[in-house]
C-alpha positions in Angstrom: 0.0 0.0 0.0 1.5 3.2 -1.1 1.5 5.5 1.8 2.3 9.4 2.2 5.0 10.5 5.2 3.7 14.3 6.0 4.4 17.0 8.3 3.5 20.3 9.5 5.6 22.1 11.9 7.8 19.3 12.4 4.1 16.9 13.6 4.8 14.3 11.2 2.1 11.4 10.2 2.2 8.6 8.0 -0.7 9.5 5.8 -3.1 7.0 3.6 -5.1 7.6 1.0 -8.0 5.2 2.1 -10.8 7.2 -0.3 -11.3 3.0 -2.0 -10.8 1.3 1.4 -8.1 1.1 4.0 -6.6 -0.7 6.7 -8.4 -2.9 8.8 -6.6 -2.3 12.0 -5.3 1.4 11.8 -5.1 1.2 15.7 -2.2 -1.6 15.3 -0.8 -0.1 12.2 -0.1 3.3 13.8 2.1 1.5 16.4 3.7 -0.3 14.1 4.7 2.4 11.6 5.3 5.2 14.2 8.4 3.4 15.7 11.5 5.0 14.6 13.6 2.5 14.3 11.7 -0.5 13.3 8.6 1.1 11.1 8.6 4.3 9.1 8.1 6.5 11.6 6.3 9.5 12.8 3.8 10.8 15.7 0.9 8.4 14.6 -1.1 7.3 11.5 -3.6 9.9 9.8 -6.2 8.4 7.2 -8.2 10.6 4.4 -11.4 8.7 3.8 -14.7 10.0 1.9 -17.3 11.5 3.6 -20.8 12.4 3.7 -21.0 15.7 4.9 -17.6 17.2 3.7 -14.8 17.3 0.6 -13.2 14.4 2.7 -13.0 12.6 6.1 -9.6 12.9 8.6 -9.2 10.0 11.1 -6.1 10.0 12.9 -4.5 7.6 15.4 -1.8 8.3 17.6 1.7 6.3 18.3 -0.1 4.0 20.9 -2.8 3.4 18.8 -5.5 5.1 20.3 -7.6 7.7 17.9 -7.6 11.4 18.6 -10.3 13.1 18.0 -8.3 16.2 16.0 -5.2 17.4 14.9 -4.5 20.8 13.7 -1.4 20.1 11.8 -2.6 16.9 10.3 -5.7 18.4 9.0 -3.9 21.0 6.9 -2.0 17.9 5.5 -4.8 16.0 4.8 -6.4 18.8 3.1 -3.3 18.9 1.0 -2.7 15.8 0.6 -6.9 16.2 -1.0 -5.9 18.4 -2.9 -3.2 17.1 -4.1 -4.4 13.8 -5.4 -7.2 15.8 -7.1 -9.9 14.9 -4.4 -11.1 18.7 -4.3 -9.8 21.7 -6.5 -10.3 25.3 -5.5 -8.5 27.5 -2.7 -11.1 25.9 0.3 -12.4 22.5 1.3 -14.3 21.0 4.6 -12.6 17.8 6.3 -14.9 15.9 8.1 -13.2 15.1 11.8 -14.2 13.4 15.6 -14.6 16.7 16.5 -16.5 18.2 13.2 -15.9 19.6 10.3 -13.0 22.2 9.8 -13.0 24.5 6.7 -9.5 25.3 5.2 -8.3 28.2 3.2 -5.3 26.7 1.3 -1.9 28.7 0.9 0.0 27.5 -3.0 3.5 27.3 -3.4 4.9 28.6 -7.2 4.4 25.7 -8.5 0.5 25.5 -7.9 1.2 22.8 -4.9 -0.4 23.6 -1.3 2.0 24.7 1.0 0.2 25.8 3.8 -3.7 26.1 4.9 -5.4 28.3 7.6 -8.0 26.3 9.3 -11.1 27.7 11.3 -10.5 25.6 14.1 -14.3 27.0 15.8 -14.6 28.1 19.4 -13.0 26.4 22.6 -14.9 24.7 25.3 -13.6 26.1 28.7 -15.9 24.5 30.9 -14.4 21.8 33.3 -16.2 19.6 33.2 -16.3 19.3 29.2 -12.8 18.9 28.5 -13.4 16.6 30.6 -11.7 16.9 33.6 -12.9 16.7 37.5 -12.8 20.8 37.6 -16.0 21.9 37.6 -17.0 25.8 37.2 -17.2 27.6 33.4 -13.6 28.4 33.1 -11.0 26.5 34.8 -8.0 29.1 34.8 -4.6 29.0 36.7 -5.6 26.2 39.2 -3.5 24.4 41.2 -2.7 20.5 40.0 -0.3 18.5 42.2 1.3 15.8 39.3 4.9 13.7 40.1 5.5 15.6 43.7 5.6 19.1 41.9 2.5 21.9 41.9 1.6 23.7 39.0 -1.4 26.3 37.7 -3.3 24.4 34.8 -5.7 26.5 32.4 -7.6 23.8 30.9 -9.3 24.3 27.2 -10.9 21.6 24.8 -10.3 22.4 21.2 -12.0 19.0 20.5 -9.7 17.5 22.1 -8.3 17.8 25.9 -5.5 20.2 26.7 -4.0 21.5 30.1 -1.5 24.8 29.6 1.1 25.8 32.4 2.6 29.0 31.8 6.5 28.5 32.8 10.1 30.4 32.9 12.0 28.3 30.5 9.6 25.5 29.2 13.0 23.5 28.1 14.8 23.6 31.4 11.9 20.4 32.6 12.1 17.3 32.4 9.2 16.9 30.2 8.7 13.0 29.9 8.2 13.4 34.0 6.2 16.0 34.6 4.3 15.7 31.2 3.8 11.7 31.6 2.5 12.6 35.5 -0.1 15.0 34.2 -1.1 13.5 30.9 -2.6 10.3 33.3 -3.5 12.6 35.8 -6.7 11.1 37.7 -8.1 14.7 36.8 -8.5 13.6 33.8 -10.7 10.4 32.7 -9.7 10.8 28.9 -6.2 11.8 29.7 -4.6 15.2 28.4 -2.2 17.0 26.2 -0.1 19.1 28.3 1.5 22.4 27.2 4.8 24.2 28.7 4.2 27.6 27.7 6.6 31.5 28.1 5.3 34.2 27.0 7.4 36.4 25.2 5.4 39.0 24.2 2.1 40.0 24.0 2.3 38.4 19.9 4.8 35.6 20.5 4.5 32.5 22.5 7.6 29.5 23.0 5.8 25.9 23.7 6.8 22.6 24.3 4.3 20.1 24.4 3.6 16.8 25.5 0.7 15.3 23.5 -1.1 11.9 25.0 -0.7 8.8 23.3 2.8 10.0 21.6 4.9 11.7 24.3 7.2 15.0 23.0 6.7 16.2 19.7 7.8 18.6 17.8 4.5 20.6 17.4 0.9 20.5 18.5 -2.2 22.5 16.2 -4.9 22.1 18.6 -2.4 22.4 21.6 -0.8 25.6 19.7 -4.5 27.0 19.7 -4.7 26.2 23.5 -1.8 27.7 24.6 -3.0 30.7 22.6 -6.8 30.6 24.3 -5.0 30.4 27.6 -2.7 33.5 27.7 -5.5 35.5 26.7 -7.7 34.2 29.6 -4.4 35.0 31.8 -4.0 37.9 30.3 -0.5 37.3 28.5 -2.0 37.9 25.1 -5.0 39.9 23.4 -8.0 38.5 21.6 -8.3 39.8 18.1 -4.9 39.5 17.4 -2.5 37.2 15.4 -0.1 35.3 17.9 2.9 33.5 16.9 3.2 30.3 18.9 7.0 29.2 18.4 7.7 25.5 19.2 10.8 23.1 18.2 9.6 22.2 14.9 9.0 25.9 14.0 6.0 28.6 14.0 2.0 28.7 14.2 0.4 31.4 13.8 -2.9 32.1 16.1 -6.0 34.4 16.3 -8.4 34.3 18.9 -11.6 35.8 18.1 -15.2 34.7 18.9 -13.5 31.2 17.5 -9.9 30.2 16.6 -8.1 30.3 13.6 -4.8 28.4 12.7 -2.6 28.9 10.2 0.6 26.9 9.3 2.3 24.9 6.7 2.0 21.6 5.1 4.5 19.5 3.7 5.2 16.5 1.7 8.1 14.6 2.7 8.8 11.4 0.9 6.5 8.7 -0.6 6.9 4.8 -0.4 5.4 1.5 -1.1 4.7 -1.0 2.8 2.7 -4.3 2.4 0.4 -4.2 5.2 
């Protein structure tokens, strides 16, 4: 089965095109082909299926083998990887996900190829209990968590998917698989979390590391980028309104916060290759 290895912002899937059938265990397949050494490798499996409410369908699973219910960066590849294959034409399509249907604006490159995508990623749940977590209240915002012996102040948001931000001094002096691992399983948390180290450098520009359940570190995190973003404006780092460059280690989102959230990054194809499944 030919397969497609993708990234955006250094979040790199192996992609599928399963529009004429797919896998029958993605699940197992995603652990498989996310090792490093012994599969092809990346931060999970993403599939582009058909759809009956949108251009195309995005299910992703990450490397354990568990599916997510979005991913920011992987549905700007998807969408290009639509595109690309001549699934939809135009500058826009709707990709159906677990966590409903996003709407992307594509970016081209000279050539005519997509190269990046802003999508509307709609507006964040704040309430505890809905992200879900054991906070209750409408906003859950710089609370004390106790997680591996150390205390830290969570803002929790849902951007379909969990995500608990802790605004720190230097996000890569920790030791992230401890303190990320301790709050990802968190009994706060029944569907465990993605957790986000976050300084703010300015009012425009964010640094983030991120720890993202179900894969550990990776280099970048859409929905978790759009997070971090909600949660220095509740803290009052960052205005709404206004673009905000989140900087992590596989380079830049960018992120507005308005009445709901829009993300905008690039999309790239990496390499191509043949696996028998």
């Amino acid at each position: 089965m030919k397969f497609y290895k993708m990234q955006g912002a250094g979040n790199d899937y192996v992609y599928f095109d399963c529009m004429k059938g797919g896998p029958a265990d993605p699940g197992a397949l995603a652990v498989r082909l996310s090792d490093r050494h012994f599969g092809i490798g990346g931060d999970g499996v993403i599939l582009l299926c058909p759809s009956k409410t949108a251009d195309c369908k995005m299910r992703m699973f990450n490397a354990d083998g568990s599916e997510g219910k979005m991913c920011g960066n992987g549905v700007r590849c998807v969408g290009k990887l639509a595109h690309d294959l001549g699934y939809v034409k135009g500058d826009f399509c709707t990709v159906e996900t677990l966590s409903g249907i996003k709407r992307l604006e594509f970016s081209f490159s000279a050539d005519g190829k997509v190269c990046a995508a802003r999508v509307d990623m709609g507006a964040p749940e704040l309430r505890g209990e809905k992200i879900p977590s054991a906070f209750g209240g409408e906003k859950v915002v710089s609370v004390p968590l106790t997680a591996g012996g150390e205390e830290n102040k969570v803002t929790l948001v849902s951007m379909g998917n969990p995500h608990c931000v802790i605004f720190v001094g230097d996000p890569y002096s920790l030791d992230l698989p401890k303190i990320g691992s301790a709050i990802e399983n968190h009994s706060a948390f029944p569907e465990r979390v993605n957790v986000e180290f976050v300084r703010p450098v300015n009012k425009n520009l964010l640094e983030m590391r991120v720890w993202e359940r179900g894969s550990g570190e990776t280099y970048a995190c859409g929905t978790g980028a759009c997070a971090a973003v909600v949660a220095a404006a509740l803290n009052g780092f960052c205005p709404r309104g206004e673009e905000v460059a989140v900087r992590l280690k596989g380079g830049e989102l960018r992120i507005t916060y308005g009445e709901t959230v829009s993300l905008y990054g690039g999309a790239e194809l990496v390499f191509t290759g043949e696996i028998e499944l």
